[in-house]
Backbone and ligand atoms as CSV (ligand in chain L), in Angstrom:
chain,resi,resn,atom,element,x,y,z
A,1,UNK,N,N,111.398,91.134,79.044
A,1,UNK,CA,C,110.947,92.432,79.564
A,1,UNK,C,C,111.620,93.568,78.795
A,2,UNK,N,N,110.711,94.617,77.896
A,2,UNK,CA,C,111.487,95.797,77.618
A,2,UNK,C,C,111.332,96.655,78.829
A,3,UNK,N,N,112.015,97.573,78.232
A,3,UNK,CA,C,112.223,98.857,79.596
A,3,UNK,C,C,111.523,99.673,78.759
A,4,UNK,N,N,110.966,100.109,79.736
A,4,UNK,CA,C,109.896,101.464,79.278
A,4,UNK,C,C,110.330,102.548,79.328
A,5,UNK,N,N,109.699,103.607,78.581
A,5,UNK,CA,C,110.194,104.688,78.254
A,5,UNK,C,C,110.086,105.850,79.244
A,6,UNK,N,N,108.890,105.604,79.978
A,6,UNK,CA,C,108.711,106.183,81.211
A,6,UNK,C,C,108.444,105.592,82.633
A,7,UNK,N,N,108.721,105.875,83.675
A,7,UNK,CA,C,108.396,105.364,84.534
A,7,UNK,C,C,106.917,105.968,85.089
A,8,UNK,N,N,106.065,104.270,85.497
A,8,UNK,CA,C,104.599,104.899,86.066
A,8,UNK,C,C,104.807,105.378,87.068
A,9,UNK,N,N,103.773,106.198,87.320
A,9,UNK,CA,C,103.924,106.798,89.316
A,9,UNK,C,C,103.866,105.702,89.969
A,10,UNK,N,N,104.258,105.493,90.999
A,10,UNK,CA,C,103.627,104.646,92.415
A,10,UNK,C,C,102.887,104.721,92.786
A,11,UNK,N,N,101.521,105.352,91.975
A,11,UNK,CA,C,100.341,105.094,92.672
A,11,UNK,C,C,99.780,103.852,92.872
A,12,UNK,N,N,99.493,103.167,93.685
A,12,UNK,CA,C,98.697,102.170,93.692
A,12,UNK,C,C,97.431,101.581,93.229
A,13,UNK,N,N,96.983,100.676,92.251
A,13,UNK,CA,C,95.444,100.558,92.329
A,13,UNK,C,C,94.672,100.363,93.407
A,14,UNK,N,N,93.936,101.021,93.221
A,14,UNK,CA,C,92.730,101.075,94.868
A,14,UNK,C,C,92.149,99.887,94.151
A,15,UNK,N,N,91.680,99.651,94.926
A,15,UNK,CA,C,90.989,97.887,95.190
A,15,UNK,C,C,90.490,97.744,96.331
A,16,UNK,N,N,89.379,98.181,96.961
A,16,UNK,CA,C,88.906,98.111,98.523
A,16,UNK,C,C,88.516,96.767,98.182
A,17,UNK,N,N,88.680,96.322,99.603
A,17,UNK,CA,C,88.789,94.839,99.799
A,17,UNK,C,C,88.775,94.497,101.653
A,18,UNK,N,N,87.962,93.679,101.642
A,18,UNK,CA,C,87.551,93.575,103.320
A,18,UNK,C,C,88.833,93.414,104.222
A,19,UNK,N,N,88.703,93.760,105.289
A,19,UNK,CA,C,89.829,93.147,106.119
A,19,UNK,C,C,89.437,92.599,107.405
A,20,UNK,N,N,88.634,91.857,107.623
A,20,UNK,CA,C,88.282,91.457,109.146
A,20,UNK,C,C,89.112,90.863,110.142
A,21,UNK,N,N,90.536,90.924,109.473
A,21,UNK,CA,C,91.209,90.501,110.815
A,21,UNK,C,C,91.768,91.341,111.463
A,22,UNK,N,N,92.038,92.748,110.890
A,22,UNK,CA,C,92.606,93.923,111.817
A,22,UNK,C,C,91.983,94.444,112.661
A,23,UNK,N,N,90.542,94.581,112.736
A,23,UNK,CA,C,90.022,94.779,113.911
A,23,UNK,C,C,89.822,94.104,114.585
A,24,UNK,N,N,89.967,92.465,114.503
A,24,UNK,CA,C,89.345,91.763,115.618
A,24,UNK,C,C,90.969,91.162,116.213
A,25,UNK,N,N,91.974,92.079,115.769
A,25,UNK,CA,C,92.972,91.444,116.626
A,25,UNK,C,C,93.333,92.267,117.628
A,26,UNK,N,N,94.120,90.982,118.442
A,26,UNK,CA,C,94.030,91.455,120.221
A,26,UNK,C,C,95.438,91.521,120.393
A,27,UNK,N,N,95.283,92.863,120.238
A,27,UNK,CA,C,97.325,93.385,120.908
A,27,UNK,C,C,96.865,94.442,121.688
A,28,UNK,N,N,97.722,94.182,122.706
A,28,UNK,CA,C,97.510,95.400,123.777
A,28,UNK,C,C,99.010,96.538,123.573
A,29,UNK,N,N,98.361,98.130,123.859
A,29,UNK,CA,C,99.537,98.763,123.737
A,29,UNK,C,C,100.819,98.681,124.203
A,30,UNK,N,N,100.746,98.173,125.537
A,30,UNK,CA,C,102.320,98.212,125.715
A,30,UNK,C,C,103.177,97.024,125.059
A,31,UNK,N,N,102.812,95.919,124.170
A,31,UNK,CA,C,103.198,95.315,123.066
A,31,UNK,C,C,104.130,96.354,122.198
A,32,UNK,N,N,104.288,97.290,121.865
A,32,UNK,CA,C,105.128,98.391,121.331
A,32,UNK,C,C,106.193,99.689,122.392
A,33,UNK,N,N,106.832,99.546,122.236
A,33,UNK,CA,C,107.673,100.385,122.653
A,33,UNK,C,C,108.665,101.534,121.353
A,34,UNK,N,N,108.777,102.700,122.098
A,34,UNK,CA,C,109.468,103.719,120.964
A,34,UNK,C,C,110.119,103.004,120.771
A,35,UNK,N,N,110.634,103.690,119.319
A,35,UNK,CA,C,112.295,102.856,118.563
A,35,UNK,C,C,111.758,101.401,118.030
A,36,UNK,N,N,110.613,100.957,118.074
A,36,UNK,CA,C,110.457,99.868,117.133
A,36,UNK,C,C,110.215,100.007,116.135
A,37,UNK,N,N,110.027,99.259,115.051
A,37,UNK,CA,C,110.324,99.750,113.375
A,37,UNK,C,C,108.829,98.596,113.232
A,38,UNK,N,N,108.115,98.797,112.530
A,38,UNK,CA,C,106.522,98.362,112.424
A,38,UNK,C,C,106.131,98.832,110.647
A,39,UNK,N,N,105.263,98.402,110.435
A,39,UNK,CA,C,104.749,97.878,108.978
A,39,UNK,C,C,103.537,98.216,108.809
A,40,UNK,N,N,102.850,98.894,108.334
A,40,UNK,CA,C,101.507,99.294,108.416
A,40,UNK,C,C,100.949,98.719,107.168
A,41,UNK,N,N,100.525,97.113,107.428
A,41,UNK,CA,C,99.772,96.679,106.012
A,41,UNK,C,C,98.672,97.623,105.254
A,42,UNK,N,N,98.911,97.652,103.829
A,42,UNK,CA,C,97.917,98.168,103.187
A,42,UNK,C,C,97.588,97.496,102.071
A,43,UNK,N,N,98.385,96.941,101.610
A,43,UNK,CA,C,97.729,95.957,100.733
A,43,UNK,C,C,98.527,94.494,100.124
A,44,UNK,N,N,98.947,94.579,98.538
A,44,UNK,CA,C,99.513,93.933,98.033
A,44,UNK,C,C,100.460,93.951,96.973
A,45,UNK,N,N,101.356,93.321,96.737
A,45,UNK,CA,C,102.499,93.628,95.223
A,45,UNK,C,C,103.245,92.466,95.467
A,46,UNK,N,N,102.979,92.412,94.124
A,46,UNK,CA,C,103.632,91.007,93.215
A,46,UNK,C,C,103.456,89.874,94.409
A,47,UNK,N,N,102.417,89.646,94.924
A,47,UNK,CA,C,102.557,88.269,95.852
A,47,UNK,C,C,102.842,88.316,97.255
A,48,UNK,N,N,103.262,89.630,97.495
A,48,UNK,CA,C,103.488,90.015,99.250
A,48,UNK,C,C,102.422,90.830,99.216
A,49,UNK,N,N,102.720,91.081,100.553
A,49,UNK,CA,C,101.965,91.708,101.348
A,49,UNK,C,C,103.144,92.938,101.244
A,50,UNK,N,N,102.479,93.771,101.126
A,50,UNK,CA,C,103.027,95.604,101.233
A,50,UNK,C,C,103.017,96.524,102.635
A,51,UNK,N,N,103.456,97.667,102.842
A,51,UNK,CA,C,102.504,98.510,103.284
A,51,UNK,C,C,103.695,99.725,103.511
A,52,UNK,N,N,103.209,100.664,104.504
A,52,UNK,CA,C,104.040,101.464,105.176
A,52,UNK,C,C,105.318,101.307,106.474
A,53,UNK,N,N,106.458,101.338,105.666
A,53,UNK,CA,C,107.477,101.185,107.078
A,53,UNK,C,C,107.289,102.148,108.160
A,54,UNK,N,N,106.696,102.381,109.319
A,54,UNK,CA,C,107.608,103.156,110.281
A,54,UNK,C,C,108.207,103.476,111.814
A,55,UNK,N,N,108.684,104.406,112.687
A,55,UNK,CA,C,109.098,103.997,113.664
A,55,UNK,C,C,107.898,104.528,114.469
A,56,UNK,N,N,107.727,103.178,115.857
A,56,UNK,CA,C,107.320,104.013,116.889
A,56,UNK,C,C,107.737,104.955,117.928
A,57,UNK,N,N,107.168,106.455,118.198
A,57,UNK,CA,C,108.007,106.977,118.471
A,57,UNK,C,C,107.310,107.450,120.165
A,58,UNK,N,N,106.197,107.734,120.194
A,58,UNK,CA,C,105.884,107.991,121.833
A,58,UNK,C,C,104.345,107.415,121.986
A,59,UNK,N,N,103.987,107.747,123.062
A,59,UNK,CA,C,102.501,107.072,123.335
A,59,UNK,C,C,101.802,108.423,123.017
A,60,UNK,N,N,100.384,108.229,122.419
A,60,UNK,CA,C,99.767,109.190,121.985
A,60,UNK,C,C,98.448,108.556,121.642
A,61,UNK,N,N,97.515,109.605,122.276
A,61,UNK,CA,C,95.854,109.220,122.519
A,61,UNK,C,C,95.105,109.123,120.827
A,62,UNK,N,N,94.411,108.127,120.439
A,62,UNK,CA,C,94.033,107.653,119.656
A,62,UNK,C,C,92.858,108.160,119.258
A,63,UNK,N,N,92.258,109.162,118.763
A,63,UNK,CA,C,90.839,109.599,119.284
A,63,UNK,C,C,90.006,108.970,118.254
A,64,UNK,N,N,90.233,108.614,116.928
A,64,UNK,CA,C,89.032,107.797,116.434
A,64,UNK,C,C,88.479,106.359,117.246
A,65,UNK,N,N,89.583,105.843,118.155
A,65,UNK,CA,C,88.675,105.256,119.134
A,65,UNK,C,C,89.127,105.044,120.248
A,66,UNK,N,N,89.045,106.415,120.698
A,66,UNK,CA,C,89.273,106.804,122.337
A,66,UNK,C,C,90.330,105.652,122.977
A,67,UNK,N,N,91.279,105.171,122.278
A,67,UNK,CA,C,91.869,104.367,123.113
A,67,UNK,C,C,93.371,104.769,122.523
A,68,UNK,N,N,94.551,104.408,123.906
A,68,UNK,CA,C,95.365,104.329,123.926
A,68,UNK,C,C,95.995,104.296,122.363
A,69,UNK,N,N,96.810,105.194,122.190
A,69,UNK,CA,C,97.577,104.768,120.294
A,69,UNK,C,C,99.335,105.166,120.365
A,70,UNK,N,N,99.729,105.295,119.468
A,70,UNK,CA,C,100.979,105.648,119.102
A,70,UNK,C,C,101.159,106.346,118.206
A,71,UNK,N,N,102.154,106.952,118.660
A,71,UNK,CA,C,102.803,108.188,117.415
A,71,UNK,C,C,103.894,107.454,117.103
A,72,UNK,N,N,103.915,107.564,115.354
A,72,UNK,CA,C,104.776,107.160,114.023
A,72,UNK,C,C,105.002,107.846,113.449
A,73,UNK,N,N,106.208,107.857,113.320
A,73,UNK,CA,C,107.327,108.505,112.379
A,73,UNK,C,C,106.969,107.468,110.888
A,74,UNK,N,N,106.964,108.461,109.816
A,74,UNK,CA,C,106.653,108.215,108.436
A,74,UNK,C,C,107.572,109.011,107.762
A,75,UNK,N,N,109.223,108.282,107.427
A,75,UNK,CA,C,110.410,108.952,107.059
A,75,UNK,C,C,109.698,109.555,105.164
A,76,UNK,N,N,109.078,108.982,104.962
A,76,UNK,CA,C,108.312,108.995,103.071
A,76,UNK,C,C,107.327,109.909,103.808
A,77,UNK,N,N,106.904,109.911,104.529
A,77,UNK,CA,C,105.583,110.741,104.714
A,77,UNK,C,C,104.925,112.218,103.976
A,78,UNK,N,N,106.605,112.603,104.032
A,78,UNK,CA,C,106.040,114.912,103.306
A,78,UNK,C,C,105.146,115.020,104.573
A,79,UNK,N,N,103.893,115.534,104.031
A,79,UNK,CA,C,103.443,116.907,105.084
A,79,UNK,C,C,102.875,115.990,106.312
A,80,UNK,N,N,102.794,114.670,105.941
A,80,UNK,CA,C,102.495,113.604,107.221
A,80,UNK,C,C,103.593,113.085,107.793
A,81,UNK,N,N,104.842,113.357,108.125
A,81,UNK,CA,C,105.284,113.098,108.891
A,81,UNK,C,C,105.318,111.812,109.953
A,82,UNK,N,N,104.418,112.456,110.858
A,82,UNK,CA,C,104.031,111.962,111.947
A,82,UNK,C,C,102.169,111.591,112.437
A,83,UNK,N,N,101.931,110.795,112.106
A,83,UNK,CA,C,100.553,110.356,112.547
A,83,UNK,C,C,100.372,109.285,114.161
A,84,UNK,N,N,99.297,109.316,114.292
A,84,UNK,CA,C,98.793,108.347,115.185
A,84,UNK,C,C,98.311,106.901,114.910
A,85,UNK,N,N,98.382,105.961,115.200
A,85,UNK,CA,C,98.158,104.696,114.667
A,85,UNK,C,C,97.460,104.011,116.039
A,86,UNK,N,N,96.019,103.261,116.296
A,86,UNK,CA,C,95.749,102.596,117.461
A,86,UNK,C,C,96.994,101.029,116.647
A,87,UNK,N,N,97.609,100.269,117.995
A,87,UNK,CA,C,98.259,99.096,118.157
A,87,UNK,C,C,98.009,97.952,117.188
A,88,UNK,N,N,96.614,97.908,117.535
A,88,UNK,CA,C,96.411,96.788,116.265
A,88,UNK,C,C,96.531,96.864,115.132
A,89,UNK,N,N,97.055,98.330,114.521
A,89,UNK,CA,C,97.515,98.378,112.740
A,89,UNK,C,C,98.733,97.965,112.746
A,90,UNK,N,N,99.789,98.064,113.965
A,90,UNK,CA,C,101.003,97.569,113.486
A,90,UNK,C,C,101.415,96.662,113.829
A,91,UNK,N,N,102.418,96.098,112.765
A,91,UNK,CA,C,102.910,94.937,112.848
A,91,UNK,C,C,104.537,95.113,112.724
A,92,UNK,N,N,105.335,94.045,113.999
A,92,UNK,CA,C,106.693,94.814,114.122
A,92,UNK,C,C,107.338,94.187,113.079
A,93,UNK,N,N,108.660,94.910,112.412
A,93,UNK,CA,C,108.733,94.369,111.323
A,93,UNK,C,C,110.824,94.302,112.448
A,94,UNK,N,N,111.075,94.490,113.492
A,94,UNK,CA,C,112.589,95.058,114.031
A,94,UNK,C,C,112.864,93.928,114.185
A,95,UNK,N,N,111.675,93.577,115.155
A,95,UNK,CA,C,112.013,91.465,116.209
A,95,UNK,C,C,111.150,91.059,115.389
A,96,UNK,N,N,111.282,89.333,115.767
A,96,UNK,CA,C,110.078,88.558,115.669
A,96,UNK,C,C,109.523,88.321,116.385
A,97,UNK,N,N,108.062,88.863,116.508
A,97,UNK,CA,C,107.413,88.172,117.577
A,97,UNK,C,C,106.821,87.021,117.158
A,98,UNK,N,N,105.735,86.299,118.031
A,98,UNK,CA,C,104.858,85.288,117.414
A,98,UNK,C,C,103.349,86.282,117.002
A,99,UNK,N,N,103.183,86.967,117.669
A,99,UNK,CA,C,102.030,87.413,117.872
A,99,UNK,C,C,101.939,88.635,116.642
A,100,UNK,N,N,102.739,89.468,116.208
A,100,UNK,CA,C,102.835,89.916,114.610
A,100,UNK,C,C,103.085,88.747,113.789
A,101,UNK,N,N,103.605,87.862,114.009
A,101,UNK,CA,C,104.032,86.903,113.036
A,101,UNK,C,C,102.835,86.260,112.552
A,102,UNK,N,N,102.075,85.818,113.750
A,102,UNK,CA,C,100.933,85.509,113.479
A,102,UNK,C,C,99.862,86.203,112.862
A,103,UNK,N,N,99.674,87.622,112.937
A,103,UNK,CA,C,98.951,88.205,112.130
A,103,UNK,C,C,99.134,88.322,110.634
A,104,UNK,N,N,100.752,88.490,110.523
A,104,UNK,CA,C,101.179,88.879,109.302
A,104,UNK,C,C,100.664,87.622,108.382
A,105,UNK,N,N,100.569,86.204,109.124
A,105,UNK,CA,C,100.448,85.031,108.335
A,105,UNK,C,C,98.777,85.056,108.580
A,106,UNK,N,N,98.195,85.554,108.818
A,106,UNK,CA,C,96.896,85.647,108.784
A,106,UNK,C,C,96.169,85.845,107.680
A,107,UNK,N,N,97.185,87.646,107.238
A,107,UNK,CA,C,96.704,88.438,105.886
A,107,UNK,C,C,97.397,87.595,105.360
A,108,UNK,N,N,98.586,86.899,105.323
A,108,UNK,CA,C,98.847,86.537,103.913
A,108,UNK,C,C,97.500,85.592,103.485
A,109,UNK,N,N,97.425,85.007,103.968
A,109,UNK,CA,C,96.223,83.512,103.734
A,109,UNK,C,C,95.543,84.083,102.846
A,110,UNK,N,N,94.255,85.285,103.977
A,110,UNK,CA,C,93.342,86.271,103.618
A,110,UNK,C,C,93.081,87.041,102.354
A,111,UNK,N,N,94.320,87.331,101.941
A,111,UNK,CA,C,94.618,88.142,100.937
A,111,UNK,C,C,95.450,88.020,99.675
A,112,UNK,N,N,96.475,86.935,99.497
A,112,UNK,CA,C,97.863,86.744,98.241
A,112,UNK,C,C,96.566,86.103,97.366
A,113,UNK,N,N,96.019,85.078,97.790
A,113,UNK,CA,C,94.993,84.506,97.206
A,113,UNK,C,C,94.099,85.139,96.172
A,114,UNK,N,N,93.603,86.024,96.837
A,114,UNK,CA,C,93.054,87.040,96.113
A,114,UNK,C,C,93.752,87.726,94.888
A,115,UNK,N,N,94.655,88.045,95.626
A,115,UNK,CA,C,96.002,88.802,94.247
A,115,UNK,C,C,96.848,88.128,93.555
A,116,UNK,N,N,96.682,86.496,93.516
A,116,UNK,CA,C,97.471,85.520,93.007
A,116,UNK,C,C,98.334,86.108,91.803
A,117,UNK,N,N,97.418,86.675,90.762
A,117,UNK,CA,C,97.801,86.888,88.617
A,117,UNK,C,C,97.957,88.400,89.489
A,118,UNK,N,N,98.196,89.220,90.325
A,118,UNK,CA,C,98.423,90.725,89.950
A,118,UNK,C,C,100.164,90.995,90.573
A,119,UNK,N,N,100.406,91.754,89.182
A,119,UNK,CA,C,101.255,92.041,89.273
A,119,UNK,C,C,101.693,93.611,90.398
A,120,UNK,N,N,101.320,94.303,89.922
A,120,UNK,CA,C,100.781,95.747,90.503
A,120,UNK,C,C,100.472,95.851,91.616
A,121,UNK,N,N,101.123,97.302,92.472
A,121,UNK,CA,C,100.582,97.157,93.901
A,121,UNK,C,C,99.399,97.858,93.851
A,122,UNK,N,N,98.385,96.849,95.024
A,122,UNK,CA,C,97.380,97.065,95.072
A,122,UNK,C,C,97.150,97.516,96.547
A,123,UNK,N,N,96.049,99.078,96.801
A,123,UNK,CA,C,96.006,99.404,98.442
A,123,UNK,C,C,94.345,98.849,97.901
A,124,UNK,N,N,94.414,98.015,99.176
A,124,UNK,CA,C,92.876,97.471,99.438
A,124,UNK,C,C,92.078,98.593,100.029
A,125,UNK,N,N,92.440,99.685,100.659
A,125,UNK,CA,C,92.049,101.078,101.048
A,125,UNK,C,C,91.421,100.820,101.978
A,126,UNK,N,N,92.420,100.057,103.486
A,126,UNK,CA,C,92.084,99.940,104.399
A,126,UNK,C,C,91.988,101.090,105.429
A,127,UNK,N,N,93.238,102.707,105.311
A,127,UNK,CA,C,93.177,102.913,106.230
A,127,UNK,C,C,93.060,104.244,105.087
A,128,UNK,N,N,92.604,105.401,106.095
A,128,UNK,CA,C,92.612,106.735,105.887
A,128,UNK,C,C,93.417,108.291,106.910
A,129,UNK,N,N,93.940,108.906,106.711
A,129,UNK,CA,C,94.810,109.687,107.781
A,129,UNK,C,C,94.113,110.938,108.002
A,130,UNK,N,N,93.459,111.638,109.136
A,130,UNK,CA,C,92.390,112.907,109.475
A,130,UNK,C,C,93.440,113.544,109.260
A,131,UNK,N,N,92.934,115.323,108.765
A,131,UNK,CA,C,93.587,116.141,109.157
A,131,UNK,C,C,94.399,116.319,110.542
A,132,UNK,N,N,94.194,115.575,111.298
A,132,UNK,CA,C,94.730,116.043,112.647
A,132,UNK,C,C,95.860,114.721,112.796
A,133,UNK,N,N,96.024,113.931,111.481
A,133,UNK,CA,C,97.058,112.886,111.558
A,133,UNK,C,C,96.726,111.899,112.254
A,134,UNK,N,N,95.306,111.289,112.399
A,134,UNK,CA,C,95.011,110.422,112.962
A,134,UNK,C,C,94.951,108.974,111.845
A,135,UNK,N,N,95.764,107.732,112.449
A,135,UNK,CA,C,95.160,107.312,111.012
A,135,UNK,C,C,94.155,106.091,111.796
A,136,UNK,N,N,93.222,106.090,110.178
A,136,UNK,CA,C,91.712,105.200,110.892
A,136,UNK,C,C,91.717,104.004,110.232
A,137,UNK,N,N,91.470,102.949,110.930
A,137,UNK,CA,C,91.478,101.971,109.933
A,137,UNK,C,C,89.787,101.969,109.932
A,138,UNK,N,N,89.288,101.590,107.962
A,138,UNK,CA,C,87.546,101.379,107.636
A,138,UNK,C,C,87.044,100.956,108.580
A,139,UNK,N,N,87.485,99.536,109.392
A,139,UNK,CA,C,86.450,99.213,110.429
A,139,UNK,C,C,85.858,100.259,111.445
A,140,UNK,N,N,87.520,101.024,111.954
A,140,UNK,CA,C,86.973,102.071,113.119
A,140,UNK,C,C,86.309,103.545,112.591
A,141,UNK,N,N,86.808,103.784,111.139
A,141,UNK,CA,C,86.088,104.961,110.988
A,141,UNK,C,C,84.047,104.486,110.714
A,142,UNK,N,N,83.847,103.307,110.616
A,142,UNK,CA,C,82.729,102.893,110.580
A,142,UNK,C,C,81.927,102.702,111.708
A,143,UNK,N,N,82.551,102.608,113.071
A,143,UNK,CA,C,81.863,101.998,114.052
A,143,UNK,C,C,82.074,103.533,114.938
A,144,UNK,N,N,82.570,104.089,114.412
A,144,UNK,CA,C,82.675,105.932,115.187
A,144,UNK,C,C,81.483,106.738,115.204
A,145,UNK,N,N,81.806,107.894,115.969
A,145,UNK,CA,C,80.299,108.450,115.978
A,145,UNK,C,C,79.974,108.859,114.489
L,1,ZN,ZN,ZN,104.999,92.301,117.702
């Protein structure tokens, strides 16, 4: 390996890429409590699974789909800060549960496969954040009004 002369940004390659198991998984909100530390998959690098670290911090109404969500602290965030996340995007990264554990081993299956030869992180460009800091995952901004 030489060392390069510059460093690339951290942008990620976009690579949209399906995700059918985040919406069809079944976590109910009070599964999270403030002060847990959670993982917001987005994609892939070097063979893991990636995403966003952050904390949960209070209960907060979800409006891309009218249901129950949470407010997250996003310490990297800048002018996002703080968004909304519905339950089923996160995955706790503080404890182990079975039930994140199990998801997390879900995407891996779903997805390393796919990214076997890539080196580079890749966002499959699952989720998007509204002006109003809502963040949506494709399935729900699709099935919205
Ligand atoms: Zn959990």
């Amino acid at each position: 390996m030489t060392s390069p002369s510059w460093t690339p940004p951290p942008t990620p390659a976009f690579a949209p890429t399906p995700d059918p198991l985040t919406p069809a998984r079944d976590i109910t909100h009070s599964h999270f409590d403030p002060g847990d530390q959670v993982v917001i998959l987005k994609g892939v690098a070097g063979g893991e699974l990636w995403g966003d670290a952050v904390h949960v911090v209070a209960p907060s109404w979800h409006t891309p789909t009218d249901e129950d969500g949470w407010r997250l602290r996003d310490a990297t965030g800048g002018a996002q800060t703080y968004i909304t996340g519905h339950p089923r995007y996160l995955v706790h990264l503080s404890r182990r549960c079975p039930e994140c554990l199990i998801h997390l081993r879900a995407m891996e299956d779903h997805l390393l496969p796919k990214y076997a030869d890539h080196d580079a992180l890749v966002d499959c460009g699952w989720y998007t954040t509204t002006a109003l800091g809502q963040l949506v995952h494709i399935a729900d901004a699709r099935s919205g009004r």
